[in-house]
C-alpha positions, 0 to 999 in steps of 0.5 A, spaced: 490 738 782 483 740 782 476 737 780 470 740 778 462 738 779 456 741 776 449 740 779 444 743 774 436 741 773 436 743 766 428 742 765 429 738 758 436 737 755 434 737 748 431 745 748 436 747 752 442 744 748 444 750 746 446 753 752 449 746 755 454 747 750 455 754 752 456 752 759 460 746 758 465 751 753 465 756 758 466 753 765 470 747 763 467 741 769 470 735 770 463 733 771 457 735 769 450 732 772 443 734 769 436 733 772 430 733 769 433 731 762 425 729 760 428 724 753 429 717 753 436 714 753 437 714 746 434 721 745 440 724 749 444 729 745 450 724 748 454 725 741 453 733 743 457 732 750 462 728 747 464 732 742 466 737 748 470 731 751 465 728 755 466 721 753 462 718 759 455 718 760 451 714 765 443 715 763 437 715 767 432 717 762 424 717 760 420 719 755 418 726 757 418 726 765 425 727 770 431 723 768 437 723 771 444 724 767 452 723 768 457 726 764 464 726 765 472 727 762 473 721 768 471 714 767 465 711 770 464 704 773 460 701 777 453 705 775 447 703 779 440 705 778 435 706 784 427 706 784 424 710 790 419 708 791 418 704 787 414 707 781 419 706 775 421 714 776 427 716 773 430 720 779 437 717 781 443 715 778 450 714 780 457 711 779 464 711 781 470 715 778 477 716 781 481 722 782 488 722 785 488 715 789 481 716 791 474 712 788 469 716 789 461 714 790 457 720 786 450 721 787 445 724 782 438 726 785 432 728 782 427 729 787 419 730 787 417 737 787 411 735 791 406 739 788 403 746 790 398 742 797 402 740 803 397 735 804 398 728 802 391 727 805 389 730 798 395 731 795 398 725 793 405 728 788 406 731 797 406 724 799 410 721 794 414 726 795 415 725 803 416 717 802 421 718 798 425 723 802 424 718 807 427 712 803 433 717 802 435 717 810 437 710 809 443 712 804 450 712 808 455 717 805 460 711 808 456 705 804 462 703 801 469 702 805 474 705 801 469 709 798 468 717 798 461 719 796 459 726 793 451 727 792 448 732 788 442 734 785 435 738 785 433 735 791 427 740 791 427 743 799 430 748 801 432 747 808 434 752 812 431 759 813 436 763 808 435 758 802 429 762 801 426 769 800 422 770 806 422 764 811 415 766 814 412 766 807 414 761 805 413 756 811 406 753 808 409 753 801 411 747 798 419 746 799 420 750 805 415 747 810 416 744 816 416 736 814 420 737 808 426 740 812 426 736 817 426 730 813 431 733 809 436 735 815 434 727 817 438 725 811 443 728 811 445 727 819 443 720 818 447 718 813 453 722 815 453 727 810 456 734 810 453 740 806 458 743 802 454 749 801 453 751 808 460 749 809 463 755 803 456 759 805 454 759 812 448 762 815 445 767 815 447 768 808 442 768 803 443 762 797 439 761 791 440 757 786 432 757 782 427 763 780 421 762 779 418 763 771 412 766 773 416 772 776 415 778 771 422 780 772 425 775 776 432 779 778 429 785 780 424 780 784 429 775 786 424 771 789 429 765 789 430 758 793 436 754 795 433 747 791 439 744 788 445 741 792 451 739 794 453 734 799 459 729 802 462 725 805 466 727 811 473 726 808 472 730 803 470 737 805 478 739 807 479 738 799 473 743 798 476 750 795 469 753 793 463 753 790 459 757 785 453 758 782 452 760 776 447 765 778 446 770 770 445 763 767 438 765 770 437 770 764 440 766 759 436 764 752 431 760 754 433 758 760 432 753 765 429 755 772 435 753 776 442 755 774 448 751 774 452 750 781 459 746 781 464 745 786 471 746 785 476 741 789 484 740 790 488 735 792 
């Protein structure tokens, strides 16, 4: 029996309602999880996922700005909502479901771009999200006994030198510098995480999963970075079978600019 889980930073749930529903009819996820949903919790098209068979949804929304949502065919239980950093940011989200004998912890996370100067002595959006990069090194694959974990999301960093166009180009550019990297390969070595992605794709071959809006012709640039992920638990990673990104959702109507990446386990 397998299991699906999809990952995709839409950049606003009720623009691009349209190709969700597309996506969701297509592909099937068990799982699907968005970032940046940009609308408040009643403002969630929940009705619109439902009528898929989406019948449970865990939110984390705010008006206009990032938001975190989770929704499943499986039951949810045990939704927790974490404030990093302590600024009333939508930005995480998680909750407990089961499948076949195993509870399992799954993490959504969107974390802070960082804005376009890594310096945080006069870029402050750089430090905020430096501190919150910080914070998530305290987050334990093995948190809870018994208790499988998968995390995913738009983390905003693209950690190794494949995960971008041009290493060296990009090494002074938010998202690939050096201090983003390192503490985003903190935290997974010290929460005990493994990088599911890495593990089906290993180096040296390239993974992206955003492309730029200010490109001219995207595809034929193909400028991208590896911004979204997936991680787990240890115990996990001998039921993954693959992972897939869904890379075309990039020239889809009015796209986002991350496209949907989803894992595929069995049992």
């Amino acid at each position: 029996m397998s299991l699906s889980i999809t990952t995709w930073n839409i950049n606003s749930v009720r623009l691009r309602l349209p190709i969700v529903e597309d996506f969701l009819k297509r592909v099937s996820p068990d799982i699907l999880c968005l970032q940046e949903i940009k609308c408040q919790n009643d403002q969630f098209p929940a009705d619109a996922l439902k009528a898929l068979g989406y019948d449970n949804i865990v939110l984390h929304g705010q008006k206009g700005y990032h938001g975190v949502a989770i929704a499943s065919r499986f039951p949810l239980t045990e939704d927790h909502r974490q404030d990093y950093c302590g600024v009333g940011d939508s930005r995480h989200i998680s909750a407990i479901f089961e499948w076949h004998g195993k509870r399992i912890r799954l993490h959504n996370f969107y974390v802070p771009a960082g804005g376009d100067e890594p310096d945080r002595t006069i870029n402050p959006k750089f430090g905020h999200k430096l501190d919150f990069i910080e914070e998530m090194k305290a987050l334990k694959a093995d948190a809870e006994p018994g208790v499988s974990a998968i995390l995913v999301g738009d983390l905003n960093i693209a950690p190794f030198e494949n995960d971008v166009w041009s290493h060296k180009q990009l090494l002074k550019i938010v998202s690939h510098t050096p201090v983003e990297t390192e503490g985003l390969l903190d935290v997974v070595r010290q929460g005990g995480w493994v990088d599911l992605m890495r593990q089906f794709t290993p180096e040296p071959e390239k993974i992206y999963t955003w492309w730029s809006y200010r490109a001219k012709d995207w595809e034929a640039a193909d400028r991208g970075r590896r911004l979204d992920h997936i991680w787990s638990s240890p115990d996990m990673t001998g039921h993954l079978k693959r992972i897939d990104i869904l890379k075309e959702a990039r020239g889809w109507e009015k796209p986002s600019d991350h496209v949907p990446v989803t894992a595929w386990f069995d049992i």
